[in-house]
DRENKOL-802869 format. One record per atom (N, C-alpha, C): y, x, z. Coordinates in steps of 0.05 Angstrom, whole numbers, padded with zeros to 5 digits, always signed. Each point is the difference from the previous one (the first is absolute). Example, Ala and Ser with C-alpha at 12.3 -4.5 7.8 and 13.67 -1.06 7.14 Angstrom:
<lumbas>
-00114+00264+00156 +00024-00018+00000 +00024+00018+00000 +00021-00007-00014 +00024+00016+00001 +00022-00015+00014 
</lumbas>
This chain:
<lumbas>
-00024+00017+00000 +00024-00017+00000 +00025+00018+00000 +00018-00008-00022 +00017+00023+00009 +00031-00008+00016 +00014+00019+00006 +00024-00009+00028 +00017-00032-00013 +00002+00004-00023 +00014-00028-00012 -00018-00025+00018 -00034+00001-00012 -00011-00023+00007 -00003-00008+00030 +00000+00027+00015 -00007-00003+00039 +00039-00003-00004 +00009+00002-00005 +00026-00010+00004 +00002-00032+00007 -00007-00011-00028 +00003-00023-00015 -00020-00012+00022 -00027+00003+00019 -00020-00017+00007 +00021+00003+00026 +00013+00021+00015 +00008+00000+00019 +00023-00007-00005 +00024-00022-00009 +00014-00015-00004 -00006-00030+00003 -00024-00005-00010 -00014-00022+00004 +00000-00014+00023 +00002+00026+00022 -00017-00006+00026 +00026-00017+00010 +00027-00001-00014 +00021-00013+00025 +00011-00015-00020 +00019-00019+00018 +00010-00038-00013 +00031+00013+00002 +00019-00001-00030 -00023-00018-00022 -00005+00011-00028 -00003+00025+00010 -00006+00023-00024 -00022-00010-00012 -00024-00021+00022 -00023-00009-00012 +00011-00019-00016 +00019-00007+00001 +00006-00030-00034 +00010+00027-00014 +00005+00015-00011 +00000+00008-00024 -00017+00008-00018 +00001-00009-00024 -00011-00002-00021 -00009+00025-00004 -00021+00013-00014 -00014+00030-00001 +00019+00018-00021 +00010-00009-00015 +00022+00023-00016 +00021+00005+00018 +00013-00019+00015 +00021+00011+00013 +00000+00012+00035 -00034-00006+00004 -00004+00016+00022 -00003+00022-00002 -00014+00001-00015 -00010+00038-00022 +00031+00013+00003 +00017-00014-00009 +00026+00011-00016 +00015+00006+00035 -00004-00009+00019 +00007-00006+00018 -00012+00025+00022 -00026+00005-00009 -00005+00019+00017 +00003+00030-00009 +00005-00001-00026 +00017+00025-00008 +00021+00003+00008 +00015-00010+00015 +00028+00007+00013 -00002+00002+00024 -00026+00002+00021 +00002+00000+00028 -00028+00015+00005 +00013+00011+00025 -00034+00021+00008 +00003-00007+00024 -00017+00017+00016 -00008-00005+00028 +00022+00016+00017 +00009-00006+00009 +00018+00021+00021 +00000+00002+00023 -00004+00025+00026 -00010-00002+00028 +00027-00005+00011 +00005+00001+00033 +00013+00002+00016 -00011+00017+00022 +00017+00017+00015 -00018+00010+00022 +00009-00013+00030 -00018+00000+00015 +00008-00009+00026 +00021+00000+00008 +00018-00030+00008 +00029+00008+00006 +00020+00001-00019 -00008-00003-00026 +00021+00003-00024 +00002-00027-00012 +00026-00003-00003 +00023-00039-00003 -00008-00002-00029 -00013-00019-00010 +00001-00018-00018 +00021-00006-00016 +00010-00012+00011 +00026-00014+00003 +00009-00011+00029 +00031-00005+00000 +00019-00004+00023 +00012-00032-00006 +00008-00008+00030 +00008-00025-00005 +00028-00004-00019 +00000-00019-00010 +00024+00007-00016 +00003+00007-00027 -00025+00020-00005 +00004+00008-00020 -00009-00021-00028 +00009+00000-00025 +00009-00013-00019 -00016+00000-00022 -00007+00029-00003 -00019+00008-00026 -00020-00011-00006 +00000-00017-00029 -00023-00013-00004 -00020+00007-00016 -00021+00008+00032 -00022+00011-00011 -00025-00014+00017 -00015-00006-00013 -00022-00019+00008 -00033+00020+00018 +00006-00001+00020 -00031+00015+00012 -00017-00006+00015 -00026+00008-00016 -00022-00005+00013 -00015+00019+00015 -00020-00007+00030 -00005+00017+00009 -00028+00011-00011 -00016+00022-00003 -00029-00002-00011 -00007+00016+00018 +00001+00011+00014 -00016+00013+00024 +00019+00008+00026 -00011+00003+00028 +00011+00009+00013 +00021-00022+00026 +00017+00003+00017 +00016-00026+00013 +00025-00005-00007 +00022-00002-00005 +00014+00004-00005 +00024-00027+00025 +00004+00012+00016 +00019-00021+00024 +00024-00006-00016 +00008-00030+00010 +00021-00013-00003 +00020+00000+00026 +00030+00006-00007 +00013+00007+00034 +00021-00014-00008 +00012-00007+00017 +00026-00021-00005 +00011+00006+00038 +00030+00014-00002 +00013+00009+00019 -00015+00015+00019 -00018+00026-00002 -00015+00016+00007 -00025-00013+00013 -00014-00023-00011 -00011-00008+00018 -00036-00007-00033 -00017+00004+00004 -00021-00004-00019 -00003-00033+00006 +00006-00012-00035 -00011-00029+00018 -00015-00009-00025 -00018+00018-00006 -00022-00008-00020 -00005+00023-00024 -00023+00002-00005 -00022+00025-00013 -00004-00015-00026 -00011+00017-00025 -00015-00006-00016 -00019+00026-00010 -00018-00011+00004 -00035+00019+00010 -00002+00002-00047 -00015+00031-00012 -00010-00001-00020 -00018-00025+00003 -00003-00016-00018 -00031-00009-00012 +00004-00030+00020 +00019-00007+00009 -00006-00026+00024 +00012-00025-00020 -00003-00026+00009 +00015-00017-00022 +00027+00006-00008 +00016+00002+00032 +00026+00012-00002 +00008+00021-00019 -00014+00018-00005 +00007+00021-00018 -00006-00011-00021 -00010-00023-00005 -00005-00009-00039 +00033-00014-00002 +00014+00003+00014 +00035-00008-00009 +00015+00014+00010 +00019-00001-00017 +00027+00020+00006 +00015+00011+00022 +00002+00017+00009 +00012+00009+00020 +00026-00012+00014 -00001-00014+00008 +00036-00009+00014 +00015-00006-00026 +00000-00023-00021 +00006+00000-00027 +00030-00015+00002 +00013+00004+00022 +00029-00014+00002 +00015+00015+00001 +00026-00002-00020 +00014+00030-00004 +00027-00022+00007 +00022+00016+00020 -00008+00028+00015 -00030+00004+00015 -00008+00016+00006 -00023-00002+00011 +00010-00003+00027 -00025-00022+00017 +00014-00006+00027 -00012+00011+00024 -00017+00022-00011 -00009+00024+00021 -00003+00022-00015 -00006+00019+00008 -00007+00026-00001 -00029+00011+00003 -00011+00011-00017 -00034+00001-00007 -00005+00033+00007 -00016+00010+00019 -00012+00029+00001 -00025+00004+00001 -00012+00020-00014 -00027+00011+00008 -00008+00002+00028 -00022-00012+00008 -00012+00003+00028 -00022+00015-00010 -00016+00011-00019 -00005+00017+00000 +00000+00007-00025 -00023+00020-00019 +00001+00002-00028 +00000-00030-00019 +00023-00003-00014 +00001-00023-00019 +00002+00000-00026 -00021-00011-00016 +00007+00004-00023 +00008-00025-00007 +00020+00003-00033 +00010-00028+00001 +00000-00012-00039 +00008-00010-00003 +00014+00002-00036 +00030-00019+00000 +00013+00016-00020 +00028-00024+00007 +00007+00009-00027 +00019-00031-00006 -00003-00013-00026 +00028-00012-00002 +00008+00003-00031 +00031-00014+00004 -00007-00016+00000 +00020-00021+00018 +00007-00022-00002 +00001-00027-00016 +00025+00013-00020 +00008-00009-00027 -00020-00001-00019 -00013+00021+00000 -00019-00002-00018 -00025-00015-00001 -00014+00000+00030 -00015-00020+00007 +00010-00027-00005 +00012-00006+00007 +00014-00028+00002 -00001-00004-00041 +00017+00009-00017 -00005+00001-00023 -00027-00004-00010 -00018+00025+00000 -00027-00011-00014 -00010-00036+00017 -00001+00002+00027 -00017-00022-00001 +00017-00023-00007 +00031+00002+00000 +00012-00029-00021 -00015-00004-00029 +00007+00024+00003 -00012+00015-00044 -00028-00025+00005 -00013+00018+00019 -00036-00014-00007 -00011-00029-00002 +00021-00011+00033 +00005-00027+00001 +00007-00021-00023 +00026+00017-00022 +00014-00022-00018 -00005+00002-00015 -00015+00025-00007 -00010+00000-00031 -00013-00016-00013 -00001-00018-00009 -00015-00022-00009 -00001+00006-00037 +00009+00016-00004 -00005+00005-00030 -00029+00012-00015 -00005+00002-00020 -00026+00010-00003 +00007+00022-00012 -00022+00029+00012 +00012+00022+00004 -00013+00003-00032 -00018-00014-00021 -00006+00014-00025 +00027-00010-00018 +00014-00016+00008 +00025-00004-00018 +00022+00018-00001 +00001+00018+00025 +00015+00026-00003 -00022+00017-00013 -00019+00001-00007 -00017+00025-00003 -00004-00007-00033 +00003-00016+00000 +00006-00012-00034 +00025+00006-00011 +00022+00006+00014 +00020+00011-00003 -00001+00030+00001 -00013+00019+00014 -00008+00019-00002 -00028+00010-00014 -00007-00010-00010 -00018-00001-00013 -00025+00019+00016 -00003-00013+00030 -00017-00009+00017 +00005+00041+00007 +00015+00012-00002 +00005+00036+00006 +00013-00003+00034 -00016-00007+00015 +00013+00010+00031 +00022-00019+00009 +00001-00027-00011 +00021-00013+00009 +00001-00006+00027 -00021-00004+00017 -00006+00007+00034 +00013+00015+00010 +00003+00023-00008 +00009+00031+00006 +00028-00008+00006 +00015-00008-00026 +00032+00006-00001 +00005-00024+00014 -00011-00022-00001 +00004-00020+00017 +00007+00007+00033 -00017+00011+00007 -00002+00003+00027 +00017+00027+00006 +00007+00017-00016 +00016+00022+00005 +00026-00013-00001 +00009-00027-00017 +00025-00005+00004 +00003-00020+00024 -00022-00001+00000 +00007-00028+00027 +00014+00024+00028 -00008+00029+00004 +00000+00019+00012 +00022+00015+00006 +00018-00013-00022 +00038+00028-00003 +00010-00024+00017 +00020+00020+00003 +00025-00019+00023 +00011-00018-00014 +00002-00004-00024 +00011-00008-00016 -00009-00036-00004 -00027+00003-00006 -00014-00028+00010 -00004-00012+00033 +00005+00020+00022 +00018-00010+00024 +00014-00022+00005 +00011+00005-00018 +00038-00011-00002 -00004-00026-00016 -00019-00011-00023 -00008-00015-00013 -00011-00029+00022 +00012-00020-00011 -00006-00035+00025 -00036+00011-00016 -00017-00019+00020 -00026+00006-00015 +00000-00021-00005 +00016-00029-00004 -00004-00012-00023 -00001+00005-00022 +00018+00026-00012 +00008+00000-00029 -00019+00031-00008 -00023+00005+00019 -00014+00017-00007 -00017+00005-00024 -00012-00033+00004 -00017+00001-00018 +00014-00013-00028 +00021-00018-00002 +00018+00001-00023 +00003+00027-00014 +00014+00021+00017 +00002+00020-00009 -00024+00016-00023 -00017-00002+00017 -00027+00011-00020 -00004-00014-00027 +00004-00024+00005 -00015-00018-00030 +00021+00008-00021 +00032-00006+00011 +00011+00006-00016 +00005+00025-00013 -00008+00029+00000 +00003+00028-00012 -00021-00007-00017 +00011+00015-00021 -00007+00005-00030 -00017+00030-00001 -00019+00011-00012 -00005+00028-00004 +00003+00014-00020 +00021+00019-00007 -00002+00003-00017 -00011+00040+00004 -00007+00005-00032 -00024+00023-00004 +00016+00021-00008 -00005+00028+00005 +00027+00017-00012 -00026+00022-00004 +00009+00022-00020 -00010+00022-00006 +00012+00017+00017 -00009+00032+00000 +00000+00017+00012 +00029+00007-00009 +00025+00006+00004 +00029+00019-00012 +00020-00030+00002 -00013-00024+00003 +00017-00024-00001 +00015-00006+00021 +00029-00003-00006 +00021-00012+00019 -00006-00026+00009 -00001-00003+00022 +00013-00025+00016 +00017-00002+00004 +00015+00004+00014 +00026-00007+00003 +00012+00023+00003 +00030+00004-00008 +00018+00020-00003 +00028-00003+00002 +00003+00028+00015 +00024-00004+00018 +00024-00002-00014 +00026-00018+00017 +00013-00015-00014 -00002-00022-00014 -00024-00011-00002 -00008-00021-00011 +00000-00028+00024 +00011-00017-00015 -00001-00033+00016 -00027+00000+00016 +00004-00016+00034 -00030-00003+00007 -00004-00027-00012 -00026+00001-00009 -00009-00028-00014 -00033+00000+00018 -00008+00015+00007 -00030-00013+00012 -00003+00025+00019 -00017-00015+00027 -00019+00020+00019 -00029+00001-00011 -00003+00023+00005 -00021+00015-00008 -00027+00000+00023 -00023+00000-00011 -00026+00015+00016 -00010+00015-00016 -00007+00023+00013 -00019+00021-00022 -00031-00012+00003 -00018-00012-00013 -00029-00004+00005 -00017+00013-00008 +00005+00015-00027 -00020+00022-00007 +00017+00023-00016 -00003+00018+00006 +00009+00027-00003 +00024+00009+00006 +00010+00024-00003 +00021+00020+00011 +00021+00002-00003 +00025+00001+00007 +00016-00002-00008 +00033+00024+00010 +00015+00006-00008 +00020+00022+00007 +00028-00016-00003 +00014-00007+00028 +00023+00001+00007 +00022+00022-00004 +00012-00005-00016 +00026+00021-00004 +00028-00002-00002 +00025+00015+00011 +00026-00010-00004 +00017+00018-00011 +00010-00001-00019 +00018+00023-00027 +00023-00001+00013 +00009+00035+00005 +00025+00005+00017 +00016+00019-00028 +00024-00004+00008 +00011+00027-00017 -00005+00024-00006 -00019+00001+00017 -00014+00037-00008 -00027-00007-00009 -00005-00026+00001 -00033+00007-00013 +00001-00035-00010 +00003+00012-00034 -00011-00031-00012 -00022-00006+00001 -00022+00014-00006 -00032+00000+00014 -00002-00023+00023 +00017+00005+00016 -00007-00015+00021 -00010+00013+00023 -00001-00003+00021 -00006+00005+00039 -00020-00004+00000 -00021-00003+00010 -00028-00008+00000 +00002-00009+00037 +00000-00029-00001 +00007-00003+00023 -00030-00018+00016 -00017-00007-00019 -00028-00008+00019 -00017-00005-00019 -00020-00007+00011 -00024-00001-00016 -00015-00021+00003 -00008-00022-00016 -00009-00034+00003 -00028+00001+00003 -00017-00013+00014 -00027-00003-00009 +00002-00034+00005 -00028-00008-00001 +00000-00029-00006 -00002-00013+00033 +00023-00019+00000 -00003-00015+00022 +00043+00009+00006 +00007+00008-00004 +00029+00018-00004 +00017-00024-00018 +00019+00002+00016 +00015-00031-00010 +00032+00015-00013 +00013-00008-00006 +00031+00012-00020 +00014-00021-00009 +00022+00003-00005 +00030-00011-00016 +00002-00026+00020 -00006-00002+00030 +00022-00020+00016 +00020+00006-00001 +00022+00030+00013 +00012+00008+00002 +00023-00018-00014 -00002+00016-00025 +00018-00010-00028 +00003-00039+00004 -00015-00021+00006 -00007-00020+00004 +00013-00017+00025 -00003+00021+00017 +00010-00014+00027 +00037+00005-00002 +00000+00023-00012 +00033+00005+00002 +00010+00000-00025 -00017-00019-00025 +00016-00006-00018 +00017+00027-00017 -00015+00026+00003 +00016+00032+00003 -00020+00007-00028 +00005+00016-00016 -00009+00011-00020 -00031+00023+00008 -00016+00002-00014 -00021+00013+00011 +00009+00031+00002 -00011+00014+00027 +00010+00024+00010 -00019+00022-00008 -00021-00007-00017 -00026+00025-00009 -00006-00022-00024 -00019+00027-00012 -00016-00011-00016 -00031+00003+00008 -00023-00024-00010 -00025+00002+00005 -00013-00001-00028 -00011+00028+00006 -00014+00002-00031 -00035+00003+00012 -00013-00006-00015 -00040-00007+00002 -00007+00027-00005 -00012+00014+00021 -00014+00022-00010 -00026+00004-00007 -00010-00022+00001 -00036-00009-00009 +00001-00028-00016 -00021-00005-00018 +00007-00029-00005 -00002-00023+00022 +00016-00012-00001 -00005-00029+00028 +00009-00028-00005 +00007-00008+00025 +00014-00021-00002 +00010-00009+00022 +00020-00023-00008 +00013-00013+00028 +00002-00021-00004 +00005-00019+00024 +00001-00024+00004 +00040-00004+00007 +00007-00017-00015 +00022-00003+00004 +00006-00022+00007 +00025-00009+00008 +00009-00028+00023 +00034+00001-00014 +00014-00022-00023 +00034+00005-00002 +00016-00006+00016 +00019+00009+00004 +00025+00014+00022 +00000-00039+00014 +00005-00020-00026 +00007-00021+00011 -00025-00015+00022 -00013-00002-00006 -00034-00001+00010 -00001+00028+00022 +00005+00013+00002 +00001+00029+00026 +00021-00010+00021 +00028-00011-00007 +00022-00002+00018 -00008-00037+00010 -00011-00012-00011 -00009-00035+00008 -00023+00007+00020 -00012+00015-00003 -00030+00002+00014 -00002+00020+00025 +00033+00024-00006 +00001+00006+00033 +00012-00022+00015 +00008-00016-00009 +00017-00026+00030 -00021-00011+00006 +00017-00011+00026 -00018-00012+00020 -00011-00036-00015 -00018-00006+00002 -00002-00038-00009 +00020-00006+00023 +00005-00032-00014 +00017-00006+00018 -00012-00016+00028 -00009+00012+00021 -00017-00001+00031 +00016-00006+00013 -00010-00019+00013 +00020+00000+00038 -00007+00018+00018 +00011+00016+00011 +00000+00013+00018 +00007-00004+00026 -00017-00005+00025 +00012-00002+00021 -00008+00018+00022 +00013+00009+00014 +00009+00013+00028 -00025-00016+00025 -00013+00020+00017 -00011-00013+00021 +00006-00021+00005 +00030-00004+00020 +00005-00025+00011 -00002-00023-00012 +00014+00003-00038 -00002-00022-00018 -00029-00008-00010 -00017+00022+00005 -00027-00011-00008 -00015-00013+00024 +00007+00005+00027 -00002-00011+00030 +00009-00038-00008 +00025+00002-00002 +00013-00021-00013 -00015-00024-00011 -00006+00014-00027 -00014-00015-00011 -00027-00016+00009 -00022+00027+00020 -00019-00013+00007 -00003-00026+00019 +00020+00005+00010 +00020-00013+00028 -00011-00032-00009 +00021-00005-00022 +00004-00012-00013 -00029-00019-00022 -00016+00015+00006 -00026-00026-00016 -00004+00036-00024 +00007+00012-00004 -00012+00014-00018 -00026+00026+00013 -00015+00018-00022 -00022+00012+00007 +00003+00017-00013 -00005+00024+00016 -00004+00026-00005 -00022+00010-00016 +00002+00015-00027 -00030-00007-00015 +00005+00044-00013 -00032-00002+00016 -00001+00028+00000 -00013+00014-00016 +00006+00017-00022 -00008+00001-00029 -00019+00026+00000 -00005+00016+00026 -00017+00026+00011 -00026-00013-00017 -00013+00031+00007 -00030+00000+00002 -00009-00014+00025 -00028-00003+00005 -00009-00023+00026 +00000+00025+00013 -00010+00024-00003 -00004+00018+00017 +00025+00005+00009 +00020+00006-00006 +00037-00003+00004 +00007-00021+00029 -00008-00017-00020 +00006-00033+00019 -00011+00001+00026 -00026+00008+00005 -00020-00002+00022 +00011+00021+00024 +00015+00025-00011 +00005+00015+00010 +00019-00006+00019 +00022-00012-00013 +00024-00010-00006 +00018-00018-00012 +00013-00024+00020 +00013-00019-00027 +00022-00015+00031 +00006-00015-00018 +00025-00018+00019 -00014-00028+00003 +00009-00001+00028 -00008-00031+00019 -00004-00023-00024 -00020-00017-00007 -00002-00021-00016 +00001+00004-00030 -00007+00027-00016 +00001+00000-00030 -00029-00001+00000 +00008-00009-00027 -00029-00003-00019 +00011+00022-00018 -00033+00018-00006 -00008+00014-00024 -00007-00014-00025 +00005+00010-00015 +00000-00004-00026 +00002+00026-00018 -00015+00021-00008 +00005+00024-00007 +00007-00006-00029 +00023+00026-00007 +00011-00002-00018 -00022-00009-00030 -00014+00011-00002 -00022-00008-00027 -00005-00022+00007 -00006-00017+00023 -00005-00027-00006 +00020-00019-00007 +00031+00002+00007 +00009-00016+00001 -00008-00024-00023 -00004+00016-00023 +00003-00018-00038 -00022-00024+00008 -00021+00006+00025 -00030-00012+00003 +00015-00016+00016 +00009+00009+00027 +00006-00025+00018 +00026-00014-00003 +00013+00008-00022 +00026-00020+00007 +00000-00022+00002 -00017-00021-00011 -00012-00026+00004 +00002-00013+00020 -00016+00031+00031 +00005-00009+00023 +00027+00001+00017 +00021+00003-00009 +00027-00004+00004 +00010-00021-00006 +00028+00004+00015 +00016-00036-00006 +00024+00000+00001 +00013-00010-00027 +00026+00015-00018 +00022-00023+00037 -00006-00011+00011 +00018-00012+00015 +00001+00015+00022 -00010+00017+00009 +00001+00028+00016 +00008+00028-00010 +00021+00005+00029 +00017+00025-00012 -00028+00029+00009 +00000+00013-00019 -00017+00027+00018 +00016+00029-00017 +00006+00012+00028 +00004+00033+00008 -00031+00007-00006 +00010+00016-00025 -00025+00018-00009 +00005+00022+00015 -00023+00020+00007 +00009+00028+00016 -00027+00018+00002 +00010+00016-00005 -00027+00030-00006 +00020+00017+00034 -00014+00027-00011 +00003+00020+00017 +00034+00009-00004 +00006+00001-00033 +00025+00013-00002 +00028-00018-00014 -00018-00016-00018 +00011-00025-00020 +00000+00003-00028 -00017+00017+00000 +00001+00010-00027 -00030-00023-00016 -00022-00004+00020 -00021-00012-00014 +00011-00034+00006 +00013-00001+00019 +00008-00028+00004 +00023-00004-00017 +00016+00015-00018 +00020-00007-00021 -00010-00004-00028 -00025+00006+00006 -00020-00006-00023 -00014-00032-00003 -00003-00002+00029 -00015-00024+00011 +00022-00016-00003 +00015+00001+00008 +00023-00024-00004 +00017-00008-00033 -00007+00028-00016 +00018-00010-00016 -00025-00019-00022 -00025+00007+00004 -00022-00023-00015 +00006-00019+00017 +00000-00005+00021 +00004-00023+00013 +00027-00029-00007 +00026+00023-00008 +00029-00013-00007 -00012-00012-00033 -00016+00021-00017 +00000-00009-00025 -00018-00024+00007 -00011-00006+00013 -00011-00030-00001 +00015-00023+00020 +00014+00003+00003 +00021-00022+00010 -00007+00000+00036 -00010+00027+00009 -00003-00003+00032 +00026+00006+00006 +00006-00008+00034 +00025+00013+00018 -00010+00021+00014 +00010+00029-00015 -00015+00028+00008 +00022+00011+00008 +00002+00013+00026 +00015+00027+00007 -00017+00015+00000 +00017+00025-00008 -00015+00033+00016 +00018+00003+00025 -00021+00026+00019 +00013+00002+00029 +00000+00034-00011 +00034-00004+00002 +00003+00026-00006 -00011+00030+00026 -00006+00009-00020 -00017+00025+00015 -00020+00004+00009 -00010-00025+00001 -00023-00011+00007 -00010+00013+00039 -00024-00012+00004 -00015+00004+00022 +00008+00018+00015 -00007+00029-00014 +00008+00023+00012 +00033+00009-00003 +00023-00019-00005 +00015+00011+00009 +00012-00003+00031 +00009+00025+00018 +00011-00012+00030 +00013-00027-00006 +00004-00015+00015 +00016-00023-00002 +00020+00007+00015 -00001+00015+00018 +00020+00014+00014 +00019+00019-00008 -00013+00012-00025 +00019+00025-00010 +00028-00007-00017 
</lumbas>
């Protein structure tokens, strides 16, 4: 077995890395390894902000809140199959009690693939028919991965995909060139490619990076409406998947969602409405708020049936990113959907 696959089986072991789909767990455990702690050495501190998601896999690791231990999570116990103190700020402070090993995982990124996995409802040979079936998995999941698809509502995720075109370039062929109008964002999906920017001392050009497939280009020029600042020329034969400027700038905004604040989603429940929680069950079980019902994001299209358009429901995940998903299928069928901004794990206090 090699370190990719004992990676990938030991990801499995914790909620809710187990809902993801096998390409993007794979893809998932190439960006995280095992890392120790030694006896006595901080985790993390209360307070602190950084969103990074950790699990314990061997060893104790104490929970302290104003010098005082007020709860453990043991390798291998149920407790260790979920996240470490997943409320940011964090509202204690975590140390090795003795050797700890651990894995820790962005945030953002987690949260992304399992929206990705949840909403995808498209059929993945209709992109591969578009690529003419060459690794469309690959660049798929490498773009779901840049900061760049972060920042993207995951409503308009999967819009985004159907709509790019691919087009095929030879090896010496320009894509786009500098000074030139932005008219489309780019994915590299198969083969190589050389970023360059022509200064007064060198018409040749700067040689400023080097593309492989999954490597995204020309937002820049798009977002600020600014002329392109390099040129991208193909240094192997390939191709890209492209998305136009007008279709790129519609599909970063937000749909139009309600958003509400703790108290206003308090409010509401107050009031005759229900909290409807779009997690994994293993998520939910862990963790959820007084009186919601689950409903995980892939089911919703199955159970909406069991809903009732004369009831208001606060959708809500961990962060609000899978519940802005959950709510905005919900608005396109005539429900009364908020999202709770920041969801679960934000302090309500902070």
């Amino acid at each position: 077995m090699t370190d990719e696959q004992t990676t990938t089986e030991l990801l499995r072991r914790f909620s809710p890395l187990d809902g993801l789909k096998r390409d993007n767990l794979a893809a998932l455990a190439r960006k995280v390894q095992v890392r120790e702690l030694s006896p006595g050495q901080v985790l993390f501190k209360e307070g602190d902000s950084e969103k990074r998601t950790f699990y314990v896999v061997s060893g104790t690791l104490e929970l302290i809140d104003n010098g005082k231990t007020v709860g453990t999570v043991d390798g291998g116990s149920d407790v260790a199959k979920n996240p470490v103190a997943p409320v940011f700020p964090r509202r204690v402070s975590a140390k090795a009690r003795d050797r700890v090993q651990f894995i820790s995982v962005d945030s953002d990124l987690l949260d992304v693939m399992l929206t990705w996995d949840q909403t995808g409802t498209y059929e993945v040979s209709e992109l591969k028919d578009k690529d003419d079936g060459s690794g469309s998995e690959d660049w798929m999941t490498m773009l779901l991965q840049t900061k760049a698809f972060h920042k993207i509502p995951p409503a308009n995720i999967q819009a985004i995909f159907m709509r790019m075109q691919q087009i095929n370039y030879r090896s010496g062929d320009v894509i786009l060139k500098q000074g030139a109008e932005g008219d489309y964002f780019y994915v590299l999906t198969r083969g190589a490619a050389l970023v360059t920017r022509e200064t007064p001392l060198s018409k040749d050009g700067i040689k400023l990076a080097e593309l492989s497939v999954g490597d995204t280009f020309g937002e820049e020029a798009l977002i600020s409406d600014a002329k392109r600042n390099a040129t991208v020329t193909m240094t192997t034969d390939g191709s890209v998947m492209r998305l136009g400027k007008e279709d790129f700038k519609k599909l970063l905004n937000e749909p139009m969602l309600d958003w509400v604040e703790n108290e206003q989603a308090k409010q509401i429940i107050a009031e005759g409405g229900q909290w409807l929680d779009v997690r994994l069950p293993s998520e939910f079980d862990n963790q959820h708020l007084d009186g919601a019902v689950n409903i995980p994001l892939y089911f919703i299209r199955l159970k909406i049936n069991t809903l009732s358009k004369d009831k208001k429901y606060v959708v809500c995940c961990d962060t609000g990113r899978r519940s802005s998903a959950g709510a905005y299928i919900l608005s396109e069928r005539g429900f009364q959907a908020y999202v709770l901004r920041g969801g679960i794990n934000k302090d309500a206090s902070s």
